[in-house]
C-alpha positions as CSV (number, residue, x, y, z in Angstrom):
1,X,-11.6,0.5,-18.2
2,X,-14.1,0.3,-15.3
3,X,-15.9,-2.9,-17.1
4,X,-12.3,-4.5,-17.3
5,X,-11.6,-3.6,-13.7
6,X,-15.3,-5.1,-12.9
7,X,-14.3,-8.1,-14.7
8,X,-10.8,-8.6,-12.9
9,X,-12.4,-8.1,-9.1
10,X,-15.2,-10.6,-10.6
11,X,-12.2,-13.0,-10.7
12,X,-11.3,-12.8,-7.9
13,X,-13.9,-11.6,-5.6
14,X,-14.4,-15.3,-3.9
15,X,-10.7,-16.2,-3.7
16,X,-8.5,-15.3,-0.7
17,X,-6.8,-12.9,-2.8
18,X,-9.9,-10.9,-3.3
19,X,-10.1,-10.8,0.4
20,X,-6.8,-10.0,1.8
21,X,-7.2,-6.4,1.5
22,X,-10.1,-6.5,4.4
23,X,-8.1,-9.6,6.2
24,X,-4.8,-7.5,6.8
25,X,-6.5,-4.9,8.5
26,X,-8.4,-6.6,10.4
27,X,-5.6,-9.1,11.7
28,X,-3.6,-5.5,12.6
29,X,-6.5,-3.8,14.3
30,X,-7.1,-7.4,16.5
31,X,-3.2,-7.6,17.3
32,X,-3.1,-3.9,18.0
33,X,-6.5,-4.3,20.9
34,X,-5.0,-7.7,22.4
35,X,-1.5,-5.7,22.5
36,X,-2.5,-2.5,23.9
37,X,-5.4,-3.7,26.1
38,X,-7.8,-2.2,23.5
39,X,-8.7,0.7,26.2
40,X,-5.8,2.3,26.5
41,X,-4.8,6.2,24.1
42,X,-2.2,4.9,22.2
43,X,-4.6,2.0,20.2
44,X,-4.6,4.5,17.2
45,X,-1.2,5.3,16.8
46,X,-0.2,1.6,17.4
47,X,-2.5,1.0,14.9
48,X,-1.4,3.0,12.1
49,X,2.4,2.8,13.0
50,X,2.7,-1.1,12.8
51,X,0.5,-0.9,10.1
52,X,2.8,1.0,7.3
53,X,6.0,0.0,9.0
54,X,5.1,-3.5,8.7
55,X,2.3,-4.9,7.2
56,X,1.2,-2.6,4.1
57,X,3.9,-3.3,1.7
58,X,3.8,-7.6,2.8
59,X,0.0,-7.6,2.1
60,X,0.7,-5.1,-1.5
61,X,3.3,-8.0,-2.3
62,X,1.0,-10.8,-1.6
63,X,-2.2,-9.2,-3.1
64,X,-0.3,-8.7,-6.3
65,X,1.0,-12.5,-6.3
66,X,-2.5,-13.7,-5.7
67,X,-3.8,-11.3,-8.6
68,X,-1.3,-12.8,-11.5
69,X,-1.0,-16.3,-10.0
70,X,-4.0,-17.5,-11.6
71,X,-3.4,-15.7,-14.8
72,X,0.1,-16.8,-15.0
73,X,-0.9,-20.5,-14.8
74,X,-2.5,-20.4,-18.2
75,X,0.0,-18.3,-19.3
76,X,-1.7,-15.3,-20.1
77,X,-4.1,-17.2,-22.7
78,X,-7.2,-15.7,-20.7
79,X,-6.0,-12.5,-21.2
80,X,-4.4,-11.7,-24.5
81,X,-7.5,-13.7,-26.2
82,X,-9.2,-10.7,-25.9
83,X,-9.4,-8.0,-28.7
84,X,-8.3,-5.8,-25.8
85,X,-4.4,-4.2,-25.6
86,X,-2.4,-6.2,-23.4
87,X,-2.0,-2.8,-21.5
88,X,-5.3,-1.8,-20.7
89,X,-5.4,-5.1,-19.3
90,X,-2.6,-4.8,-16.8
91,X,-3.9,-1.2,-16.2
92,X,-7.0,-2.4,-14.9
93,X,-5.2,-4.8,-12.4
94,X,-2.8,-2.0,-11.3
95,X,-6.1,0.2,-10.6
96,X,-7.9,-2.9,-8.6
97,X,-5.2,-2.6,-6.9
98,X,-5.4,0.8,-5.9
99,X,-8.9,0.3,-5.0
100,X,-8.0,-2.2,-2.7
101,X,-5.1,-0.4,-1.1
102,X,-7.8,2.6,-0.3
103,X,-10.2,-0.1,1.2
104,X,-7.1,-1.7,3.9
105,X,-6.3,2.2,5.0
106,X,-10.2,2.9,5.3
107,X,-10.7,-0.5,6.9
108,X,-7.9,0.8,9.7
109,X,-9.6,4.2,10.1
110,X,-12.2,2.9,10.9
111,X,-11.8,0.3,12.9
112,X,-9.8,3.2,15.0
113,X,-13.2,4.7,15.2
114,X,-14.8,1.8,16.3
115,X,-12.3,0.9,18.8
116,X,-13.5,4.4,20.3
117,X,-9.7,5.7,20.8
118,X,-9.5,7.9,17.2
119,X,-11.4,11.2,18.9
120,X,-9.3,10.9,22.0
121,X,-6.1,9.4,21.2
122,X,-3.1,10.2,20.5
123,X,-4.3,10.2,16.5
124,X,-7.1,12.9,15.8
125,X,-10.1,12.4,13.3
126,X,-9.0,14.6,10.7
127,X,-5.3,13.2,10.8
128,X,-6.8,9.3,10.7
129,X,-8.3,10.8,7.2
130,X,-5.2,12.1,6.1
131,X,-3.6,9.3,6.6
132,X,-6.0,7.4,4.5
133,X,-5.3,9.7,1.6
134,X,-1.3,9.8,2.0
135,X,-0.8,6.2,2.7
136,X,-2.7,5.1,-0.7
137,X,-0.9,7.7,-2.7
138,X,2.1,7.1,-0.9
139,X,2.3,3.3,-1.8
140,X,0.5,3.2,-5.2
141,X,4.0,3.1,-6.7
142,X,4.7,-0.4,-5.2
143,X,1.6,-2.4,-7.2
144,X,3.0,-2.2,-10.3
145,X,6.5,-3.2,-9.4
146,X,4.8,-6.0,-7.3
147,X,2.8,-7.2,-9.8
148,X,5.9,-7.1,-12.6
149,X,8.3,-9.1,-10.1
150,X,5.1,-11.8,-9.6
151,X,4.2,-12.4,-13.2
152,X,8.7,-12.1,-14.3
153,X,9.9,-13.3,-10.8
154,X,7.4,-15.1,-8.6
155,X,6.8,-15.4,-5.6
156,X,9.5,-15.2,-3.3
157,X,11.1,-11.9,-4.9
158,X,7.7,-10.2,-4.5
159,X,7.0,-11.0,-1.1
160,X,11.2,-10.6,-0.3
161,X,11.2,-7.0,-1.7
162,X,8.0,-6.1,0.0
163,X,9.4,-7.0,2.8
164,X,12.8,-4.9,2.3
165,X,11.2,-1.9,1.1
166,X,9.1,-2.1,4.4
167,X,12.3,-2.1,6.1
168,X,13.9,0.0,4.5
169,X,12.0,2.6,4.1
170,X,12.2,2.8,7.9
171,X,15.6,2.5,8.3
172,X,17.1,4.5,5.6
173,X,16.4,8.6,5.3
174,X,12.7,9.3,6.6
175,X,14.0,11.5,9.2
176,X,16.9,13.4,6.9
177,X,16.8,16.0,4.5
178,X,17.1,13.2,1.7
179,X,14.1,11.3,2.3
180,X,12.4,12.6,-1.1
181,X,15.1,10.5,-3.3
182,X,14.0,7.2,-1.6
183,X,10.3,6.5,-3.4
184,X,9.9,3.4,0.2
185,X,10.8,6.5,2.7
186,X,8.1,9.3,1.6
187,X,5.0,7.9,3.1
188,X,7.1,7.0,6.5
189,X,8.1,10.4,6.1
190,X,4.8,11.8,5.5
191,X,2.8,10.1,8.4
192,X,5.0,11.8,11.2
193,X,3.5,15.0,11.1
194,X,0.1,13.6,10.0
195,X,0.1,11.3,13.0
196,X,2.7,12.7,15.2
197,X,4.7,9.4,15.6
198,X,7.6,8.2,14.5
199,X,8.3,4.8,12.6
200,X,9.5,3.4,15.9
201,X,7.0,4.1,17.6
202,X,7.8,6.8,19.7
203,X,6.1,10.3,19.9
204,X,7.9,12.8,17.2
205,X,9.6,15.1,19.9
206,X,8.3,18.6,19.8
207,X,9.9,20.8,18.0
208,X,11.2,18.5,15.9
209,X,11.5,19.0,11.9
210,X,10.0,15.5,11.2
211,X,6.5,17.5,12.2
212,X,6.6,20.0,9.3
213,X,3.2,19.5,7.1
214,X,5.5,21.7,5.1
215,X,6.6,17.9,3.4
216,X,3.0,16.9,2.4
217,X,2.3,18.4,-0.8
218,X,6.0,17.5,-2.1
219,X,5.6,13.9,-0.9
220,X,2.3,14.0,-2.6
221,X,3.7,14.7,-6.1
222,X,6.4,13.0,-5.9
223,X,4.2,9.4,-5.3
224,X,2.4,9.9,-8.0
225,X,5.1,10.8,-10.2
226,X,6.6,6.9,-9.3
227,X,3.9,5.2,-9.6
228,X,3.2,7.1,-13.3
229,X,6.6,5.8,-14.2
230,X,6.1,2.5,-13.0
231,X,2.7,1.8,-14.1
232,X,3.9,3.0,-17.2
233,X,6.8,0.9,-17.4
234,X,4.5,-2.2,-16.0
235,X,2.1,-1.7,-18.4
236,X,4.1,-1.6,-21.4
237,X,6.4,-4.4,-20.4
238,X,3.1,-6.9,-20.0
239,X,2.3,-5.4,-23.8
240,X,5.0,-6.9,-25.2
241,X,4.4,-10.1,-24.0
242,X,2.7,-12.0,-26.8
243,X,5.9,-11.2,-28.7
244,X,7.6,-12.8,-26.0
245,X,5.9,-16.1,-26.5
């Protein structure tokens, strides 16, 4: 698996898919300094807050596109020459995947750090590394449904539903006692406690139950349970594709 994932980020590694996971960040981190002054506490939590609420499922979507695009010109050919299963193939993109979503959240750490405002803003050190963590695990779920809607669908319906699960995932039950039965709403959940601000914005108010860490480990489990199922699902549906043909 790691030589096919070495392979798949060698394809890519000098197209502007293979670069969008450092150039999302960093057009966030920018917008965030020319938006707060750059000086002022609340640079980290603007940071992180417009980053999941808006940004991190558009550049999953797009990243995912850009990753089948190419592939899906030549109809697959490139890859189901190989002596390989068609599924370790698509595995290997789901996991580049992952690896890329990890290297946009550490990108926004630290770029917190180097902004200066992560030790004493409103964000702490050890909750800018949390977020990391719960952010990757919290959207791993979404790469393999972006990649099956870019490869079946195009794409349009990969960049429309990542925008609407970025929307709704903010809008629907983060803040209820139903937020685990929404896969989009457990990392909005998730990073209230963990950064003490709420998808709008605003400070969580103290005393509120939207800062219980209590929410953490199930939110946790329940990610990768989704993106098990999906990946799963993903990876057997690309499988079947030569019979398709």
């Amino acid at each position: 698996m790691r030589e096919l994932m070495k392979a798949e980020h060698f394809k890519h590694r000098h197209t502007f898919g293979g670069k969008i996971f450092l150039i999302s960040p960093c057009m966030v981190l920018a917008l965030a300094f020319l938006l707060t002054g750059g000086g002022k506490s609340d640079f980290s939590a603007g940071v992180w807050n417009w980053w999941y609420a808006m940004f991190l499922s558009g550049t999953l979507s797009a990243a995912c596109y850009l990753s089948v695009r190419k592939d899906g010109r030549l109809g697959y050919h490139n890859l189901l020459m190989f002596p390989i299963p068609p599924q370790r193939l698509w595995t290997a993109k789901i996991l580049c995947g992952a690896l890329g979503l990890f290297l946009s959240n550490a990108v926004i750490y630290l770029g917190t750090l180097l902004g200066g405002e992560l030790p004493k803003g409103a964000v702490s050190g050890f909750g800018g590394l949390l977020a990391v963590l719960l952010l990757t695990v919290g959207y791993l779920w979404e790469i393999p449904v972006f990649l099956f809607l870019s490869a079946r669908c195009g794409m349009f319906w990969s960049i429309f539903a990542g925008v609407i699960l970025s929307v709704s995932g903010i809008l629907t039950v983060p803040d209820t006692s139903l937020w685990w039965l929404y896969p989009a709403a457990v990392p909005v959940r998730l990073m209230c406690p963990v950064l003490g601000v709420m998808p709008n914005g605003l400070p969580v108010p103290a005393g509120s139950e939207l800062l219980d860490t209590g929410v953490i480990l199930p939110g946790i489990l329940l990610s990768l349970m989704w993106f098990l199922i999906f990946g799963i699902a993903a990876s057997v549906w690309f499988g079947c594709w030569e019979d398709r043909r």
